[in-house]
C-alpha positions in Angstrom: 1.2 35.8 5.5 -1.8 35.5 7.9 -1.6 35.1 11.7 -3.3 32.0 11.0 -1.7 30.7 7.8 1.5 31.5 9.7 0.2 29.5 12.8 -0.3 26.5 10.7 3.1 26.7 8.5 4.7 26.9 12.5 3.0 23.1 13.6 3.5 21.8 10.2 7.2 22.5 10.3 6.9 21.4 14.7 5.3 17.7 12.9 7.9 17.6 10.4 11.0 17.4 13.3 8.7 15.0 14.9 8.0 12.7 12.7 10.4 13.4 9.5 9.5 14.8 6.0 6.2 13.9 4.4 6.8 11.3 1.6 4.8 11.1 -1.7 6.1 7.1 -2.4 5.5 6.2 -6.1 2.9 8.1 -7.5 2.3 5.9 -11.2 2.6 2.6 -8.8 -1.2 0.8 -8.6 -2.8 1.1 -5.1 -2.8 -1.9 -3.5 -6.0 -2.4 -1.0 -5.5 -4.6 1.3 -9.0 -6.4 3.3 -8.6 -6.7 7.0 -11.3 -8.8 9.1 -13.6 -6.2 9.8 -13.8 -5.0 6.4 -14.3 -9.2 5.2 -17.2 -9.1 7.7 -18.9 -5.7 6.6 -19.1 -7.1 2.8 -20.2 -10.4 3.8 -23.0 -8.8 5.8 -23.5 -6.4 2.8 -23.4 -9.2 0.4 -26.8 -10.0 0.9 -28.5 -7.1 -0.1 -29.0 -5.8 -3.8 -29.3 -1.8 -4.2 -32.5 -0.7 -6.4 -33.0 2.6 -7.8 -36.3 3.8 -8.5 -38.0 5.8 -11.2 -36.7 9.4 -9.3 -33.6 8.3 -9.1 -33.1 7.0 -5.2 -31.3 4.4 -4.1 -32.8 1.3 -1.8 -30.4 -1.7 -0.1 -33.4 -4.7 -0.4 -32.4 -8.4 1.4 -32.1 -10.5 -1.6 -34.4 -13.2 0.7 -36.4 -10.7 1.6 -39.6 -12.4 2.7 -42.1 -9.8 1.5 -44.6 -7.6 3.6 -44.7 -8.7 7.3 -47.6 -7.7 9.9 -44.6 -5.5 11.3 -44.2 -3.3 8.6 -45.5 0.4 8.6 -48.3 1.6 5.4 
């Protein structure tokens, strides 16, 4: 084994008195995501934008109110 390989096998096995064996849980069970507030807030904001892809492939987030050209934007 290599100094470093050997260096890493040496914290993992340090981590695994710490903190107990790694467990796997049931692999064939269906993830379950669960939606905290932040992540309720980030698709709310996201909600109202629609993603368009162009003719080369690219993707663009557009406001779906988007009020058009403004004396703001650059040409």
């Amino acid at each position: 084994m290599g100094r470093v390989l050997k260096g890493f096998m040496h914290a993992t096995e340090k981590f695994q008195a710490v903190f107990g064996p790694a467990t796997q849980g049931d692999t064939d069970a269906p993830i379950e995501h669960k939606h905290d507030d932040f992540e309720e807030a980030s698709e709310e904001d996201l909600g109202h934008f629609e993603v368009e892809t162009d003719a080369e492939g690219h993707h663009y987030a557009v406001r779906k109110d988007d009020p058009g050209p403004t004396t703001t934007d650059y040409y």
